[in-house]
C-alpha positions as CSV (number, residue, x, y, z in Angstrom):
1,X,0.0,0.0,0.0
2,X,1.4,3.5,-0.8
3,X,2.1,6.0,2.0
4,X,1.0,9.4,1.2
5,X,0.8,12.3,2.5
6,X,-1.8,15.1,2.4
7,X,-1.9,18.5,3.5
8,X,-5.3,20.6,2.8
9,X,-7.1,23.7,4.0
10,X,-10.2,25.3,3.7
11,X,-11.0,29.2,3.2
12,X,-14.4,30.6,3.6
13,X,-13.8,34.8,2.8
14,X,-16.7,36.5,4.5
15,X,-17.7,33.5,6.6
16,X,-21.1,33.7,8.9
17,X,-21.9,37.1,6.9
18,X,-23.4,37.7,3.8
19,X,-22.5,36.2,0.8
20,X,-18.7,34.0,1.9
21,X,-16.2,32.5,-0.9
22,X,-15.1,29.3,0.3
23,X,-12.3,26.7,-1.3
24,X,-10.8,23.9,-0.6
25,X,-7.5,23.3,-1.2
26,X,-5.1,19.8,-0.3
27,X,-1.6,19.2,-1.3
28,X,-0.7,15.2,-2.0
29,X,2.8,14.3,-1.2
30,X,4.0,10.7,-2.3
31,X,7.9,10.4,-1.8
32,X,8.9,13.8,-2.1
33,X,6.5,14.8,-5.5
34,X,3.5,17.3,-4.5
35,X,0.2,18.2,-6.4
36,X,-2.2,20.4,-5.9
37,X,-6.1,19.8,-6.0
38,X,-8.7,22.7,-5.3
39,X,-12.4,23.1,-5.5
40,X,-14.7,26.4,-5.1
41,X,-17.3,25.6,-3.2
42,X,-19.4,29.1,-3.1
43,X,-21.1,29.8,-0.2
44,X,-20.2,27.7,2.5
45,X,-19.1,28.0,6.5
46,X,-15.2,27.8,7.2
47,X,-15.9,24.8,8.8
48,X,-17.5,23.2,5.4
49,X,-14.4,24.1,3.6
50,X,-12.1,22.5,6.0
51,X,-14.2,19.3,6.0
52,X,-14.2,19.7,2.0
53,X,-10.3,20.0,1.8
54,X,-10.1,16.9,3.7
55,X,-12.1,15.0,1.0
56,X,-10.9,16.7,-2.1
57,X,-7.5,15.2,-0.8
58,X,-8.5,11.5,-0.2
59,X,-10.8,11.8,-3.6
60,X,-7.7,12.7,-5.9
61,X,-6.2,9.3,-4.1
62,X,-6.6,6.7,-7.4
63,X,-6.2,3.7,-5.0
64,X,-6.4,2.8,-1.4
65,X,-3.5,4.3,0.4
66,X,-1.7,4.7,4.0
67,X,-2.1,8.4,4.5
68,X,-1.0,10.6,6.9
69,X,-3.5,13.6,6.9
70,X,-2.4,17.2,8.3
71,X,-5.1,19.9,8.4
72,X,-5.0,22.8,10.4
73,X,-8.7,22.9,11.8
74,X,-9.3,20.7,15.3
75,X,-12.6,20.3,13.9
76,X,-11.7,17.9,11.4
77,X,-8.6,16.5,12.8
78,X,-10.7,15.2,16.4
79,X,-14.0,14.7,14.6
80,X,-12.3,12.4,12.6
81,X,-10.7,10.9,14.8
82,X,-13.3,10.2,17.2
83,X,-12.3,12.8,19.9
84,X,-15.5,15.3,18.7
85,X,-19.2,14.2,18.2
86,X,-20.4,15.2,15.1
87,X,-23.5,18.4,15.6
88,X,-23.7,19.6,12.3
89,X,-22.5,19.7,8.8
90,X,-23.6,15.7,8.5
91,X,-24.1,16.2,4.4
92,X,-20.2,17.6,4.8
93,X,-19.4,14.5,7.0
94,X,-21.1,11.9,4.8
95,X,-19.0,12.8,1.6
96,X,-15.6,12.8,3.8
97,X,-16.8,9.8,5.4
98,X,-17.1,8.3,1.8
99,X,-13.9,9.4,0.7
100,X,-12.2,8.4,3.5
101,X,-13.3,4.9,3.3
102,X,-10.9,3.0,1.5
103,X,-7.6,4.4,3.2
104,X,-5.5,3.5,6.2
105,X,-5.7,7.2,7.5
106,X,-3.7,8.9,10.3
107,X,-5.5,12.3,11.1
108,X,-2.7,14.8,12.8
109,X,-3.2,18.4,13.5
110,X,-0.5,20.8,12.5
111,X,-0.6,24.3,13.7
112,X,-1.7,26.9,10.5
113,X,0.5,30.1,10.4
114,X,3.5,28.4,11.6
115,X,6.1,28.1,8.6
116,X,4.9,24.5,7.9
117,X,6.3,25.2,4.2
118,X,3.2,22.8,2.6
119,X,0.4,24.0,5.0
120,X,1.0,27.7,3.8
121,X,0.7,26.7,0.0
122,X,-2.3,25.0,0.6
123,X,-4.0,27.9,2.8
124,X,-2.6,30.1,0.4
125,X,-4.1,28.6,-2.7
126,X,-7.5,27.9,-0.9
127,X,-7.6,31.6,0.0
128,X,-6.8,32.2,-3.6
129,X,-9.4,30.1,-5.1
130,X,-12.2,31.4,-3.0
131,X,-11.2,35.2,-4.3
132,X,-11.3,34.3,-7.8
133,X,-14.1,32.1,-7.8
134,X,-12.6,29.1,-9.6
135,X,-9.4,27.1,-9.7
136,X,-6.7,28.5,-11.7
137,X,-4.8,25.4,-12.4
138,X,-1.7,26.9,-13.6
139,X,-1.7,29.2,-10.2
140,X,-1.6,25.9,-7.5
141,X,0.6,24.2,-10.0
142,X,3.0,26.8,-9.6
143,X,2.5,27.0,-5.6
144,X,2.8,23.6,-5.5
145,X,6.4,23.3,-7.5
146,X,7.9,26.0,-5.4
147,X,7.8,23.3,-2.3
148,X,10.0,22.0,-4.4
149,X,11.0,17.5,-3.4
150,X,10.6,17.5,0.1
151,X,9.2,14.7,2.7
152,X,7.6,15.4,5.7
């Protein structure tokens, strides 16, 4: 089985007011070699858009994998992980929960902000995503070459 390693964030620009911009953005490490993945996903809660990163991540897996997960939101890393009972967001939950089925997955926390070189890209580009509205391919490609072959 492969051992991978992802790396996502979620972005929700104006969340609980109005009209928010949220992304989702995960970075896929497998022996040093990243790629990006991102998805707008409108109007949704920060929360939604961490939940969403997490799955965009383990969707973009094309077989079952060992994979370590790092996210940045407590939400996802202890819901997951049983810690945190599950309130709301269960149509958020459900589709993780789907992805998530078919891999071996170790859910960690890693503080966001920090200089974690791979976390930054990926709350840089889901930030990113969520202004413009779309995925700009070229944009998180770019991101995601300047990590350059690293293993964490």
């Amino acid at each position: 089985m492969k051992q991978v390693t992802i790396v996502c964030d979620g972005s929700s620009l104006g969340n609980g007011r109005g009209n928010p911009r949220a992304a989702a953005c995960a970075v896929l490490g497998f022996r040093g070699h990243w790629r990006g993945f991102g998805e707008y996903l409108g109007s949704a809660t920060n929360q939604q858009a961490e939940i969403a990163a997490a799955r965009v991540g383990l969707e973009n897996l094309k077989e079952p994998c060992k994979v370590k997960l790092l996210s940045d939101s407590r939400y996802v890393v202890e819901t997951m992980g049983g810690t945190w009972r599950r309130k709301t967001n269960h149509e958020w939950w459900a589709k993780l929960d789907l992805a998530a089925a078919k891999h071996q997955i170790e859910w960690k926390w890693v503080k966001g902000h920090s200089g974690h070189i791979v976390q930054e890209v990926a709350d840089s580009m889901a930030r990113k995503i969520a202004e413009l509205g779309r995925v700009d391919q070229i944009l998180l490609e770019t991101a995601v070459a300047d990590i350059g072959v690293i293993e964490i």
